[in-house]
C-alpha positions in Angstrom: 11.1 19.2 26.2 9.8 16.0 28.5 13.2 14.2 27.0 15.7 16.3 28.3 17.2 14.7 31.9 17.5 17.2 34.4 20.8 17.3 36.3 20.4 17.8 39.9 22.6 18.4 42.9 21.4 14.8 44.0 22.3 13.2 40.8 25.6 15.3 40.5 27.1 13.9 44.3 25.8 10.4 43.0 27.7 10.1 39.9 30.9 11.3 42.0 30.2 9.1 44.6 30.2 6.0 41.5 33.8 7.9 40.3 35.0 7.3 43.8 34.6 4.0 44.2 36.0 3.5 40.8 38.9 5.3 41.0 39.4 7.5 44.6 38.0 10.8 45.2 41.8 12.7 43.9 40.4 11.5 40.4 36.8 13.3 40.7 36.7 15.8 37.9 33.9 17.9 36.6 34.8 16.7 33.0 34.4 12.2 34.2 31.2 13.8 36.2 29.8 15.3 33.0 30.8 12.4 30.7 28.8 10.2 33.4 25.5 12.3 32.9 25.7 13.1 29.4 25.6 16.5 30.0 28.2 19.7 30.0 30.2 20.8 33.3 27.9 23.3 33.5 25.5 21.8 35.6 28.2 20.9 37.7 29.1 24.3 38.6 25.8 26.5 38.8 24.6 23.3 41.5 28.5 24.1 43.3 30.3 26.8 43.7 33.9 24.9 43.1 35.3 20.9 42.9 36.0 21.9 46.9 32.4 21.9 47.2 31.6 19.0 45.6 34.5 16.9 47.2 32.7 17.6 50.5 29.2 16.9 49.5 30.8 13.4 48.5 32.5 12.8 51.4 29.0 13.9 53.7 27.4 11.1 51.6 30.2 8.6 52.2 29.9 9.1 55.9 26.5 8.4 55.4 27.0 4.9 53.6 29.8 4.4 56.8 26.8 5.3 59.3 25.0 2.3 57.9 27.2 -0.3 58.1 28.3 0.7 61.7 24.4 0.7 63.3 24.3 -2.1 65.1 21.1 -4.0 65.8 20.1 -3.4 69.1 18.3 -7.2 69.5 21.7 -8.7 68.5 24.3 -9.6 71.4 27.6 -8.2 71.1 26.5 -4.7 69.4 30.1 -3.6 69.7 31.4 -6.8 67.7 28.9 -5.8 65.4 30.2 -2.7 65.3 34.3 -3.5 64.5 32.4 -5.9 61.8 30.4 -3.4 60.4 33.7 -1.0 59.7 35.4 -4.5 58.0 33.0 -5.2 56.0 32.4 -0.7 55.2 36.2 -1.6 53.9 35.6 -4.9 52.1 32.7 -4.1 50.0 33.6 -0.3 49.4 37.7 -0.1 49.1 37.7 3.2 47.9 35.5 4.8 50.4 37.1 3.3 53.1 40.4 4.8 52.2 38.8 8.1 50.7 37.8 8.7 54.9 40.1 6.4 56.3 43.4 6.0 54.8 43.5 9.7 53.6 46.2 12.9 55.7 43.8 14.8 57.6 46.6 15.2 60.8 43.6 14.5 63.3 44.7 12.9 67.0 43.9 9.7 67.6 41.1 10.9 69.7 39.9 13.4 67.3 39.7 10.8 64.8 37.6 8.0 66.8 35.3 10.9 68.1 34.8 12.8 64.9 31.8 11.0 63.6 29.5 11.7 67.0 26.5 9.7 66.1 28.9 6.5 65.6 30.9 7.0 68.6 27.9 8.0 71.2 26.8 4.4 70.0 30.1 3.1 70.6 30.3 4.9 74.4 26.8 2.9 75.0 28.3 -0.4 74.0 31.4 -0.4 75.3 30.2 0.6 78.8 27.4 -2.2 78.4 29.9 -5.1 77.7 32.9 -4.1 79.7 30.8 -2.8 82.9 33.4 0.7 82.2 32.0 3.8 83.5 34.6 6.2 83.0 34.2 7.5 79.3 38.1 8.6 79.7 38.8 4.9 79.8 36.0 3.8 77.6 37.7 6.4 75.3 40.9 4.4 75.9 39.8 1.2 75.5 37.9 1.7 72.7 40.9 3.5 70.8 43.0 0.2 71.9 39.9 -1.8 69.9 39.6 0.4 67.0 43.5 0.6 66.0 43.4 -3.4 66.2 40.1 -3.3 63.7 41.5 -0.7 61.5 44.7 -2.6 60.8 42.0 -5.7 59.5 40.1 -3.5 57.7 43.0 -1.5 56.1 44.9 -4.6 54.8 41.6 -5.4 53.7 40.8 -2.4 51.8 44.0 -2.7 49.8 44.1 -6.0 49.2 47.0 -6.8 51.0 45.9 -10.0 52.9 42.6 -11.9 52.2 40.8 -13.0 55.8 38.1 -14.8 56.2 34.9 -14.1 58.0 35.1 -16.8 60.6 39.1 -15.5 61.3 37.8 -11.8 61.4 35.4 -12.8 64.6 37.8 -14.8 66.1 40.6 -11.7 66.3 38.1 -9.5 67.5 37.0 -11.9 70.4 40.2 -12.5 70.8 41.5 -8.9 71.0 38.6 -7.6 73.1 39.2 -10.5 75.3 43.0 -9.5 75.9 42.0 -5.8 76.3 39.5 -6.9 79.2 42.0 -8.7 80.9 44.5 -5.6 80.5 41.6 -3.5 82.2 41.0 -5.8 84.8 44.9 -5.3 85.8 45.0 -2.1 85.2 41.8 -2.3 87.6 43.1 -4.0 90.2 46.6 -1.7 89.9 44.5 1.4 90.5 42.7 0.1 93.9 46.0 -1.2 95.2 47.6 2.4 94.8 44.4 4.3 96.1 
């Protein structure tokens, strides 16, 4: 009896998670799952109720692999560079999660979408307002959005291979970028106290 593996919820959302990044989460079946584990689809479906289940257990622990790669170290300058880095390289070294939360119809707003993960973006308020000297979080908000749509193109043409970039050019656009959006918010600045 000792021989016999025991199939888990754990190990379950872990060999989806490898199907994934093999071949995107539309592929996940309980049949590929199975054949991954050596075992029947039965496991499968007395640890979840349906594939719907499952498919959001995966995506839970893909936000969690995204979490990591966006924490910036608080000793390091530039946390919010850090932070636009972090999401390239979520996108360079794992494709197919990136577009799985990323690059997949889920008709949020903008602002829905850059506030949906709260942990990430109550880290992102705290930078942003410590390297732009901000303290409105509407126009942090707006910045930041601004930021992110100019990292997410990077990252997407990344994730699909459309363009190769190199490390050194990936720092360079976003100081360049945040450098050109601080200069746009020091206008619109100075436009704001000359209509008050």
């Amino acid at each position: 009896m000792s021989g016999i593996k025991r199939v888990n919820k754990e190990n379950i959302i872990d060999a989806a998670l490898d199907l994934v990044r093999e071949d995107g989460i539309e592929n996940i079946q309980a049949r590929a799952i199975a054949k991954k584990l050596n075992c029947s689809t039965q496991p499968i479906f007395y640890q979840f109720e349906n594939m719907e289940e499952l498919k959001k257990a995966v995506i839970e622990k893909i936000a969690e692999t995204y979490r990591r790669y966006m924490i910036a170290d608080d000793k390091k300058d530039h946390q919010y560079k850090e932070m636009g880095k972090g999401y390239i390289r979520f996108a360079k070294e794992e494709p197919k999660l990136f577009q799985t939360i990323f690059m997949s119809e889920n008709n949020l707003t903008t602002k829905k979408f850059i506030t949906h993960d709260k942990e990430v973006y109550k880290s992102i308020v705290k930078y942003v307002k410590n390297v732009t000297g901000i303290s409105s979080e509407k126009r942090i908000s707006e910045f930041h959005l601004k930021m992110w749509t100019f990292t997410h193109g990077i990252a997407t043409m990344i994730a699909t291979k459309t363009c190769e970039i190199s490390d050194k050019q990936i720092n360079e656009m976003l100081i360049d970028e945040f450098k050109a959006l601080m200069l746009l918010e020091k206008m619109n600045e100075k436009g704001r106290k000359n209509n008050e």
